[in-house]
C-alpha positions in Angstrom: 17.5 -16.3 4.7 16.4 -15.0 8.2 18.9 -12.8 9.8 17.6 -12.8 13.0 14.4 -13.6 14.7 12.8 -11.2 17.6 11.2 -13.5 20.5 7.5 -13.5 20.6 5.0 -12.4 23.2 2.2 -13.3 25.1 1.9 -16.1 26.7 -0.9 -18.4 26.0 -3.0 -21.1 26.9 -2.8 -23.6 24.0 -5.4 -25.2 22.2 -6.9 -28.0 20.0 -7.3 -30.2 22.5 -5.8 -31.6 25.6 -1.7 -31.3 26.3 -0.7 -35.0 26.7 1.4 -36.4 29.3 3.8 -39.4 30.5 1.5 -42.1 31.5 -1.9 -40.8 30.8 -4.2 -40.7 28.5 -5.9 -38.4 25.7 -9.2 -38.1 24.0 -8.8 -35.8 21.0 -11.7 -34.9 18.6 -10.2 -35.8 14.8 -11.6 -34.4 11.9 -9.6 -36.9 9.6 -8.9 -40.1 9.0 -6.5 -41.1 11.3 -2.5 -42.4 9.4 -2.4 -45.2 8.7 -5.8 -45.9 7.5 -7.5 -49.2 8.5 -10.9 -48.2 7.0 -13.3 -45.5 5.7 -13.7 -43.0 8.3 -16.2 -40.8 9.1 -16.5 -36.7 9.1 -15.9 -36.6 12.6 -14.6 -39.5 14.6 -13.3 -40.0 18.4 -9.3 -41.5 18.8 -8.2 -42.1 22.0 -4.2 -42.5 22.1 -2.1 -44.0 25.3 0.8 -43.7 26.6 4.3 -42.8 25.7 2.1 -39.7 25.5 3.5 -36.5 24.3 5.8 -34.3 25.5 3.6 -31.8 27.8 3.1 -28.0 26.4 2.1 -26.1 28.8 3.0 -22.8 27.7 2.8 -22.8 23.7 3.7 -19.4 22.7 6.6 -17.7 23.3 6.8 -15.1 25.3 7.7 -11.6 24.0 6.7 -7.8 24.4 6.9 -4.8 22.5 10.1 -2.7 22.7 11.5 0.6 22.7 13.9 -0.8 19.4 12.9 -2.6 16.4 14.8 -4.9 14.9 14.0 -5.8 10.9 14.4 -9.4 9.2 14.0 -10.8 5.3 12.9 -13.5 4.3 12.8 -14.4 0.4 9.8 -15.7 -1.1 11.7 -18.3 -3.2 11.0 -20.7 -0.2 7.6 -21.0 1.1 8.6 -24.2 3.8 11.6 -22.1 5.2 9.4 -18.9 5.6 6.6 -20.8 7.6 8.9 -22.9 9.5 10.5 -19.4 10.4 7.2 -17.8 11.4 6.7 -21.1 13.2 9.8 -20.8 14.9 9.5 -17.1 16.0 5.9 -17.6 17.6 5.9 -21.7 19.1 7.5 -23.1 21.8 5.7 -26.1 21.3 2.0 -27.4 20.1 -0.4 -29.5 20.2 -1.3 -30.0 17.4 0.2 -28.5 13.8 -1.3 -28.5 10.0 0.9 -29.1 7.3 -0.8 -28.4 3.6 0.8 -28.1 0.7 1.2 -25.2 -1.8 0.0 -27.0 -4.9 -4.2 -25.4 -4.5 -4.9 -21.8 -2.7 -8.3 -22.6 -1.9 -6.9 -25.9 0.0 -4.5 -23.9 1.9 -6.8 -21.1 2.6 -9.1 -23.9 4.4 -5.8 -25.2 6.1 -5.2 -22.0 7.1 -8.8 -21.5 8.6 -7.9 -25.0 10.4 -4.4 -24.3 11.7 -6.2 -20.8 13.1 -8.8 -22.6 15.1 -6.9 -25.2 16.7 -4.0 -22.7 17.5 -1.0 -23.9 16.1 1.5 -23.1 13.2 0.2 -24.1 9.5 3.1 -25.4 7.8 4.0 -25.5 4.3 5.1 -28.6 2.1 7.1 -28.4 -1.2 8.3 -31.6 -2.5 11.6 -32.1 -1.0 11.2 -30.6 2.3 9.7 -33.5 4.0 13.0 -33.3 6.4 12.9 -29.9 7.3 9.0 -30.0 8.2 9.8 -33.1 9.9 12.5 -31.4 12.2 10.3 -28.9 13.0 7.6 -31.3 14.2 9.9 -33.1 16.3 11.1 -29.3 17.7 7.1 -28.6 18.6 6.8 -31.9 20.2 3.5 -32.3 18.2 0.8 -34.3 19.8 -1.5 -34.2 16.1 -0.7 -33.7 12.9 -3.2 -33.1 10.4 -1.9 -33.6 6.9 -4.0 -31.6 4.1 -3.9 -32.7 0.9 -2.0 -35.7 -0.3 0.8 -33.9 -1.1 1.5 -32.9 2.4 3.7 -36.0 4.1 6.6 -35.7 6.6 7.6 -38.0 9.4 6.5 -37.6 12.9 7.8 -38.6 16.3 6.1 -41.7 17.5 3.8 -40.3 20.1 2.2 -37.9 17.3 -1.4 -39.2 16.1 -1.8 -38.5 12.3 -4.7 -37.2 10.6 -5.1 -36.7 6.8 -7.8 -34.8 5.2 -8.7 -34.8 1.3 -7.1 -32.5 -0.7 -10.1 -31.9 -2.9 -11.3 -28.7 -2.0 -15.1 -28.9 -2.0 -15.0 -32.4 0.1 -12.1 -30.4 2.3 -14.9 -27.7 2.6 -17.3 -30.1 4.2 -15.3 -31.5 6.4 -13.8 -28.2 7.8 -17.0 -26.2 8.1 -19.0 -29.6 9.9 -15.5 -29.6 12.5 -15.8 -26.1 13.3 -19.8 -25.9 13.6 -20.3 -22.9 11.8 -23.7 -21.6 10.5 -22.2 -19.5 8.3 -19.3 -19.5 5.8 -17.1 -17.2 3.5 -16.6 -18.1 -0.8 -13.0 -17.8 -1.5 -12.8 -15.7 -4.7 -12.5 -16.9 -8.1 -9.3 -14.5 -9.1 -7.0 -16.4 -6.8 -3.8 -14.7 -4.8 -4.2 -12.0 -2.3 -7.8 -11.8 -2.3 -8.0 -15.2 -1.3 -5.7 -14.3 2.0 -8.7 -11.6 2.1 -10.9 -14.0 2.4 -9.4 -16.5 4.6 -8.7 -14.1 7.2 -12.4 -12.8 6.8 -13.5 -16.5 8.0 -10.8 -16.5 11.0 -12.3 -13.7 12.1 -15.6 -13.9 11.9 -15.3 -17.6 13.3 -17.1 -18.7 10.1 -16.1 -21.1 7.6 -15.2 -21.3 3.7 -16.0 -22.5 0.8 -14.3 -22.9 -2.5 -14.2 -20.5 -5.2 -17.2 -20.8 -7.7 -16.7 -22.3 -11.2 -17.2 -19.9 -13.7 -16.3 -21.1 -17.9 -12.4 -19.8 -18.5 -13.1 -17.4 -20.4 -14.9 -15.7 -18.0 -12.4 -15.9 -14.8 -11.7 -12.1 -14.4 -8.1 -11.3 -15.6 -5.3 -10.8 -12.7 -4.6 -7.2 -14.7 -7.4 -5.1 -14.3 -5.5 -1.5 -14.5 -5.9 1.9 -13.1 -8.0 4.0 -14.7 -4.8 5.7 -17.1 -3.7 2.4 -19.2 -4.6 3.3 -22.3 -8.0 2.8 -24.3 -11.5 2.5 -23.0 -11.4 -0.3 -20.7 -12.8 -0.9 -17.7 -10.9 -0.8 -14.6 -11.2 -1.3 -10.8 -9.1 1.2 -8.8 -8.3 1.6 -4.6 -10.6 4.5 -3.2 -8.0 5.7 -0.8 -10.2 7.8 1.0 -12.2 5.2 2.3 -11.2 3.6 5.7 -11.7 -0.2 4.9 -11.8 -3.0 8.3 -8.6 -4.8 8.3 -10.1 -7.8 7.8 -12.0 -7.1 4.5 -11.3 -6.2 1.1 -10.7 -2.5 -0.4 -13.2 -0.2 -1.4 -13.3 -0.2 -5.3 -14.6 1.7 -7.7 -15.4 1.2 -11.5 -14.4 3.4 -13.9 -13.8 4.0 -17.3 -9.6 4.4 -18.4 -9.4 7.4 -20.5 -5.6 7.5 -20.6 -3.2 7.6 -17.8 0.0 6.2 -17.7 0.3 3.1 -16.0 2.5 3.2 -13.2 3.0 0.6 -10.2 0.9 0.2 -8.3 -1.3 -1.0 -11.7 -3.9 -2.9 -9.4 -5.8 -2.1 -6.3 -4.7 -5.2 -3.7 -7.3 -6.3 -1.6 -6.4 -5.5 2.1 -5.7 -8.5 4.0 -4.4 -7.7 7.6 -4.7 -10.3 10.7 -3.7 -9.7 14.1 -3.7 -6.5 16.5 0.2 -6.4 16.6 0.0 -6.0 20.6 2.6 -9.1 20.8 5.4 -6.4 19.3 5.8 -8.9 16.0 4.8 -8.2 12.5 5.5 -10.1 9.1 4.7 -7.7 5.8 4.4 -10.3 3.0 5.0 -9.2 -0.6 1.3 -9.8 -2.8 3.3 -12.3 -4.9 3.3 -15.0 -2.4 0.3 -15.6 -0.6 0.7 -19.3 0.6 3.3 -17.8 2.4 1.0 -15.0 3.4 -1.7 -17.3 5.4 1.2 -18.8 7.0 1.7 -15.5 8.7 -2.1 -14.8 9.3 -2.2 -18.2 11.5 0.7 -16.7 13.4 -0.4 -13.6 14.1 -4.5 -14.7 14.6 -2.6 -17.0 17.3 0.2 -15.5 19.1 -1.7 -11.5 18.7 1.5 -10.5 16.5 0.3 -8.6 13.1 0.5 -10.2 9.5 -0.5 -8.2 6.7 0.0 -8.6 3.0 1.9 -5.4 1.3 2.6 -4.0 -2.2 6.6 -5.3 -2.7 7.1 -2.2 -5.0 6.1 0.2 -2.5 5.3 -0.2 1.2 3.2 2.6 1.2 0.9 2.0 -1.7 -2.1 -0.1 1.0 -3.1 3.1 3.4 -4.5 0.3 5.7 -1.5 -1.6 6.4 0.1 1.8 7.6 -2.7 2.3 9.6 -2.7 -0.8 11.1 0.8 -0.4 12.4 0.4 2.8 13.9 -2.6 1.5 15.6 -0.5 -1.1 17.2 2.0 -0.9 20.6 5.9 -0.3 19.3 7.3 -3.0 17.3 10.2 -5.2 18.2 10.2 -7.3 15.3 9.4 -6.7 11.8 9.9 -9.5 9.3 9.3 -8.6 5.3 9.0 -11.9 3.0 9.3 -12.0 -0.2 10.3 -9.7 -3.5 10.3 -6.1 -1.5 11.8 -3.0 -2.9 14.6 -1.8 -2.0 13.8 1.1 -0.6 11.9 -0.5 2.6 14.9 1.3 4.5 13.5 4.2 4.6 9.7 3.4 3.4 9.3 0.9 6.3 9.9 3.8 9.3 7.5 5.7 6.9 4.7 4.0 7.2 5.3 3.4 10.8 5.3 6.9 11.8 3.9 9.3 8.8 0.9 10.9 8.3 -1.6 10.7 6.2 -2.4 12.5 3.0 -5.1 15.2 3.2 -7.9 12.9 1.9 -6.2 9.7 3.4 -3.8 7.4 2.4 0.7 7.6 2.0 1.0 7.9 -2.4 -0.8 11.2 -4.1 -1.4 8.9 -7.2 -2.9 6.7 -8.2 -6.8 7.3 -8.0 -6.5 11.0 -7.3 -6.9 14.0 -9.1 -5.7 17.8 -7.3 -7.8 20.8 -8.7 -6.1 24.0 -7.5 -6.9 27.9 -7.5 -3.9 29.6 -8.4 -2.5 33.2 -7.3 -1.0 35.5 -4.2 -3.5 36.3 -1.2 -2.3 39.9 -1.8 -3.5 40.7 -5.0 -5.8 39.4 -7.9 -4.0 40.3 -11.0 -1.9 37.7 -10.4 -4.9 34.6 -9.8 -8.5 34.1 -8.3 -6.7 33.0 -5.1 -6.1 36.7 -3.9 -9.9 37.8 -5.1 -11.2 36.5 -1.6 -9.8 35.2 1.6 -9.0 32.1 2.9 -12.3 30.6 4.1 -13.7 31.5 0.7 -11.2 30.1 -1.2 -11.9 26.9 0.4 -15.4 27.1 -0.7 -14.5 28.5 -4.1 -12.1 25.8 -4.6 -14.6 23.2 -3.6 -17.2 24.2 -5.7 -14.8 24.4 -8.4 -13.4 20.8 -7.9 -16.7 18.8 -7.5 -17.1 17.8 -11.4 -13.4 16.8 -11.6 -14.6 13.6 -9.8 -16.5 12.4 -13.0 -14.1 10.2 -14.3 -14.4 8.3 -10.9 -10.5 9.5 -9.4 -11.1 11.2 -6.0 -10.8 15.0 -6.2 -8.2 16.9 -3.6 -9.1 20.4 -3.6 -5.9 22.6 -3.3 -4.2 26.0 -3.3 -1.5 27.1 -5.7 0.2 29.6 -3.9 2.7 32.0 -5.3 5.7 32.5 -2.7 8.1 33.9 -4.3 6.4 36.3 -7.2 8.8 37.6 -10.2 9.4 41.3 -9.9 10.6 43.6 -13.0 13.1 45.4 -10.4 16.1 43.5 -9.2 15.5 44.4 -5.6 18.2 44.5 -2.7 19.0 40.8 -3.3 19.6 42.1 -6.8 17.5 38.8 -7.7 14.1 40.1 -9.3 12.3 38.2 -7.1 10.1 38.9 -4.6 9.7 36.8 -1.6 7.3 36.1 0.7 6.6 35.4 4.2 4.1 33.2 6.7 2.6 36.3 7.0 1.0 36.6 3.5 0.6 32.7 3.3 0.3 31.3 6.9 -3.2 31.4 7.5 -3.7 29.7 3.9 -1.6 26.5 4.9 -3.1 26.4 8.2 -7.1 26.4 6.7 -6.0 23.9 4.5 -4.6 21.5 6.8 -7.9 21.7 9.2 -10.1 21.6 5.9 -7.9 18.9 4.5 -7.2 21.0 1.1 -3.6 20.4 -0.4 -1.3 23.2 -0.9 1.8 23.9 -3.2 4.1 26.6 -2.8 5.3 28.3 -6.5 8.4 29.6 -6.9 9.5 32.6 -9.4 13.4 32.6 -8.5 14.2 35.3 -11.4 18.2 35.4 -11.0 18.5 32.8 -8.4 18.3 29.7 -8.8 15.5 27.2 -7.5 17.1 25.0 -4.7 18.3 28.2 -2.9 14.2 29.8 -2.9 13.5 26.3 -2.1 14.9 25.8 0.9 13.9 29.2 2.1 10.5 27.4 2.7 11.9 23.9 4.5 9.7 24.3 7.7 6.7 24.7 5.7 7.2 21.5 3.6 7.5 19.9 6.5 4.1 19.8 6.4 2.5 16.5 4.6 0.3 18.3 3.2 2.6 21.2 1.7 4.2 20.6 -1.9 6.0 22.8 -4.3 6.4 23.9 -7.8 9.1 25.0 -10.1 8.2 28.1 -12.9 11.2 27.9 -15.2 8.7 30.8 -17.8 10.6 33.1 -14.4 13.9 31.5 -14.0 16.3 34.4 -15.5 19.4 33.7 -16.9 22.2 36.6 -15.3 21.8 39.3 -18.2 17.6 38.4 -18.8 14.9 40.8 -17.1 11.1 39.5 -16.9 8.7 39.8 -19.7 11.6 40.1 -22.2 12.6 36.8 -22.1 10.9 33.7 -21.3 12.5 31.5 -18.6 14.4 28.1 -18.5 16.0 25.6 -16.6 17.8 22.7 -16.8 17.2 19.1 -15.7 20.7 19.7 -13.6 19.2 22.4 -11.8 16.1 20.8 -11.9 17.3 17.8 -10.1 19.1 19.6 -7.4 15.4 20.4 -6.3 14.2 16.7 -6.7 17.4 15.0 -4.9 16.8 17.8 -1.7 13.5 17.5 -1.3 13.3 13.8 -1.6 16.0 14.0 0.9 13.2 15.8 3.0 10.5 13.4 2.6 13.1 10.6 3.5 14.4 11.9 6.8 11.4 13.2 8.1 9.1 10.4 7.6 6.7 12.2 5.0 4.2 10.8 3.0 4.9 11.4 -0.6 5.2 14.8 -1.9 4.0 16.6 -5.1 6.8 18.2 -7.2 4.9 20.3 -10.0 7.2 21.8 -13.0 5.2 24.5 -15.5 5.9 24.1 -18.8 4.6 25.6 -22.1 6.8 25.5 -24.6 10.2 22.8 -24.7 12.9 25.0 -24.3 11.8 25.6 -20.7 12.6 22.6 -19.1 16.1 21.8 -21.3 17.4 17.8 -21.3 13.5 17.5 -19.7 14.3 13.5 -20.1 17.0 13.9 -17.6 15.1 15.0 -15.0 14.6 12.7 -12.2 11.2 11.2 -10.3 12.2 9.4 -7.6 9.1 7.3 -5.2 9.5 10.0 -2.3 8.2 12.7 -4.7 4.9 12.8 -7.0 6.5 14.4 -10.3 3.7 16.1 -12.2 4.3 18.5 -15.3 1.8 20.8 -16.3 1.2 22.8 -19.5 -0.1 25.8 -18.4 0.0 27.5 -21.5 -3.0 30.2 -22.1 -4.9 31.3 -25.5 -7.6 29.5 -28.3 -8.4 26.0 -27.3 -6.8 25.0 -30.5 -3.6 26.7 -29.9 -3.7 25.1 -26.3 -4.2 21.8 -27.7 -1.3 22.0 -29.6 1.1 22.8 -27.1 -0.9 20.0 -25.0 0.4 17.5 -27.8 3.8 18.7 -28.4 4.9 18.4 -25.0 3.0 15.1 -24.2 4.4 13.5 -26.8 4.9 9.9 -25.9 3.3 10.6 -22.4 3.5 6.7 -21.7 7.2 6.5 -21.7 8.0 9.0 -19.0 8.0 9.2 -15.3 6.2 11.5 -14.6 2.5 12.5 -14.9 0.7 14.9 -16.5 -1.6 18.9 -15.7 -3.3 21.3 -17.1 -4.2 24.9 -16.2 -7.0 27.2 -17.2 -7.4 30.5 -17.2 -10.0 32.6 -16.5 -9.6 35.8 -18.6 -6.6 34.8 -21.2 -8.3 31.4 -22.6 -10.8 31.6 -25.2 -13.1 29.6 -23.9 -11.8 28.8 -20.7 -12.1 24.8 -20.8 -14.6 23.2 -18.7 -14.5 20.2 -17.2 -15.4 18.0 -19.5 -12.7 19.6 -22.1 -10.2 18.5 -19.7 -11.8 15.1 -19.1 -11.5 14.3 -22.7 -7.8 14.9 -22.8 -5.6 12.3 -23.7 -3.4 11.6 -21.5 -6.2 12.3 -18.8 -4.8 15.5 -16.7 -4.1 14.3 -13.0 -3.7 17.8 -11.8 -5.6 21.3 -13.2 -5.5 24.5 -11.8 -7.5 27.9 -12.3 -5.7 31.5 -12.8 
């Protein structure tokens, strides 16, 4: 249920025809055939009602403005009458006249929808059951028409209220819509029904056009629901979000086909087309979950009506539509936020998020999926330890570019990045007595800055020797403060007390491991970042011990990558050993090549053909 509801803004003028009073009389324009029916009716017919004449409405929207504090309000989805009797409530004082459709058909309520919008009142929803509540809520409006869509929609009405019912079947509904409106031009609501057709229907709002019903195509060729990011596994085709594109608000999402050559699958699995209404300036904003989009136009009539903001969001993960973030931020300060329907539970601290954070370098909140980040590896102070110290910092943002480019094959959008070294192992134990040699802004700085203005990625490498990795981690907070600033973890230099580099080999334990994880998902939290990439190195399994402990929370972007060096073969055996079952875990998956070790060093097709597909390769 509702906890609360914030008061709406902007006052308003009304419309769909002419607020009634005591003892006069109103001409209103029906479009259908006016309850109780005495005989066929035609598309468009003139009633004249007299008085007891409505109650007047002079002022149908209530009257709100955006605030310094925001107050947040959940609605399930298990109710789609309660939910737009609430968004009902929150945005009229009273109408003139109200739609009530019911939920049964999608392209029926997308046209009611396009109805309710264009005579500027609320659009509510019948179940069976609920004729009561609808009929309260009529009697609250003082409604002067109601125009029942469908002939499951029904409800009583006080007995000034003129009734209207128009057919339910969609392509007659169509006709008699688009000839009420006078439109010359019209929108096809898509065959794949659910979010796309809230798309759509918002599309014709705005654009003042009209719809028409989704095309007939045989069933075995209605496209399936599930179309997959490219990662589920086999050689299907797939449709994925290109987040870099900046989409309208009222259209869908820029797509791109490509071939899945093995990812995991992780949530978000399918691109949701971006359906946003509404400039937000009233202060009010309802986030629906995907899942429910009858309950979705609902709160696109509200917002195209009162200026308040509706948009349809990922439930698993506010941040996973870059537009509906951008959207928000666009807007004036919010006093009312309402989510609907099955949202995660971690919209406490995702919903400031995606008020407030900024973007990824290449656009959007989540690193994956659709992206892959190519990275030149090293120290800017000396080669022998990568490529990144054989030239400075402009050039190695053209050397990474160039290397990048045919990483995009696959059809993922490349992020070029750097790999930097920060803390570098050292074979004396220094004054810290650690074996580890940190770095300063002053080696680095200038890397982080070009990146940021040439909107590279960067992620700081740690080689704690004796200490452990949370301690060198934190030694580097104001950096990752930076959204576009990640780290990595090298367990190959993480020395046990009595171990000295190049002796040894490394490890570290998922405890330790998830000390780093829990901190700087802590980070991302409180400081409104977008989500972060955690990167652990890994070539052989005794360096990250109980590795199936370790922890991938949503704040963080958990890639492990086998940077192993040597024959191809030998390479691909270490691939397969530690990607064993890839599809089970929760995290993804990199590769690294090297330049003088490798024999050959792979190229990108090598790594292309990889299975699971690398999301992440870098070059020492």
């Amino acid at each position: 249920p509702l906890i609360a509801f914030a008061v709406l803004t902007a006052a308003c003028t009304g419309g769909g025809g002419v607020a009634g009073q005591e003892g006069t009389t109103t001409t209103r324009r029906s479009i259908g055939d006016t309850i109780p029916e005495t005989s066929t009716t035609t598309v468009v017919v003139e009633t004249t009602t007299s008085e007891p004449g409505p109650p007047p409405c002079p002022a149908p929207l209530r009257q709100t403005s955006p605030g310094s504090s925001l107050e947040v309000d959940q609605l399930t989805g298990d109710d789609p009458t309660a939910a737009s009797i609430a968004f009902s409530v929150s945005t009229f004082a009273c109408a003139t006249d109200v739609v009530v459709a019911g939920v049964g058909d999608l392209d029926r309520l997308a046209m009611a929808a396009r109805l309710a919008a264009s005579v500027r009142g609320p659009l509510l929803l019948a179940e069976p059951g609920r004729s009561a509540a609808i009929s309260a809520e009529l009697t609250r409006l003082g409604a002067h028409r109601v125009i029942l869509v469908g002939e499951d929609a029904g409800a009583a009405t006080p007995p000034y209220t003129v009734v209207e019912r128009l057919p339910g079947d969609p392509a007659t509904l169509a006709g008699r819509l688009n000839d009420f409106l006078g439109v010359y031009q019209t929108v096809t609501l898509p065959v794949e029904r659910g979010a796309a057709t809230v798309a759509a229907a918002i599309e014709a709002i705005d654009r003042e056009a009209g719809l028409e019903p989704a095309p007939a195509v045989p069933d075995d060729e209605v496209p399936s629901s599930t179309t997959g990011e490219p990662g589920s596994s086999g050689d299907t085709t797939s449709t994925t979000t290109d987040t870099s594109t900046t989409s309208s608000t009222t259209s869908s999402t820029t797509t791109t086909t490509t071939v899945a050559r093995g990812l995991p699958s992780f949530p978000p699995d399918d691109p949701i087309p971006v359906a946003i209404e509404g400039s937000g300036a009233s202060g009010v904003a309802w986030l629906v979950d995907e899942g429910q989009p009858a309950i979705a136009l609902a709160a696109a009539v509200a917002a195209a009506t009162s200026g308040g903001l509706a948009a349809i969001v990922d439930g698993e993960d506010l941040r996973a539509i870059p537009e509906v973030p951008r959207a928000l931020q666009a807007a004036p300060p919010f006093s009312s936020i309402t989510l609907v329907g099955d949202i995660t539970e971690n919209a406490d601290w995702q919903l400031p998020t995606i008020l407030s954070a900024p973007e990824l370098p290449g656009g959007g909140y989540l690193v994956y999926p659709g992206r892959r980040i190519v990275m030149l590896y090293g120290n800017p102070l000396t080669p022998a330890l990568g490529p990144l110290g054989e030239q400075g910092p402009a050039e190695s943002v053209e050397r990474i570019r160039r290397i990048s480019e045919p990483y995009g094959a696959d059809g993922l959008t490349v992020l070029p990045a750097f790999e930097i070294i920060v803390t570098v192992a050292s074979a004396q134990p220094g004054a810290d007595g650690n074996y580890s040699n940190e770095f300063g802004a002053d080696v680095f700085g200038e890397y982080i800055d070009i990146a940021r203005e040439e909107g590279l990625y960067v992620i700081l490498d740690l080689q704690p020797g004796r200490t452990d990795f949370l301690t060198q981690a934190k030694m580097y907070e104001e950096f990752l403060l930076e959204p576009h600033v990640g780290l990595a973890l090298d367990p190959e230099w993480r020395l046990k007390p009595d171990q000295v580099h190049l002796e040894q080999i490394g490890t570290v334990t998922a405890e330790e491991v998830n000390t780093v994880v829990d901190w700087l998902a802590e980070l991302v939290r409180e400081n409104r970042l977008p989500q972060k990439v955690l990167l652990l190195h890994q070539f052989r399994t005794s360096m990250l011990q109980n590795r199936d402990q370790i922890r991938a929370p949503e704040e963080l972007a958990l890639v492990i990558q086998m940077d192993g060096l040597g024959r191809l073969q030998t390479k691909y055996n270490t691939w397969n050993v530690l990607t064993e079952d890839w599809e089970e875990h929760p995290w993804r998956w990199g590769w690294k090549n090297f330049y003088d070790e490798d024999d050959p060093t792979p190229t990108p097709d090598i790594v292309l053909d990889l299975i699971p597909v690398p999301v992440m390769v870098s070059y020492q």
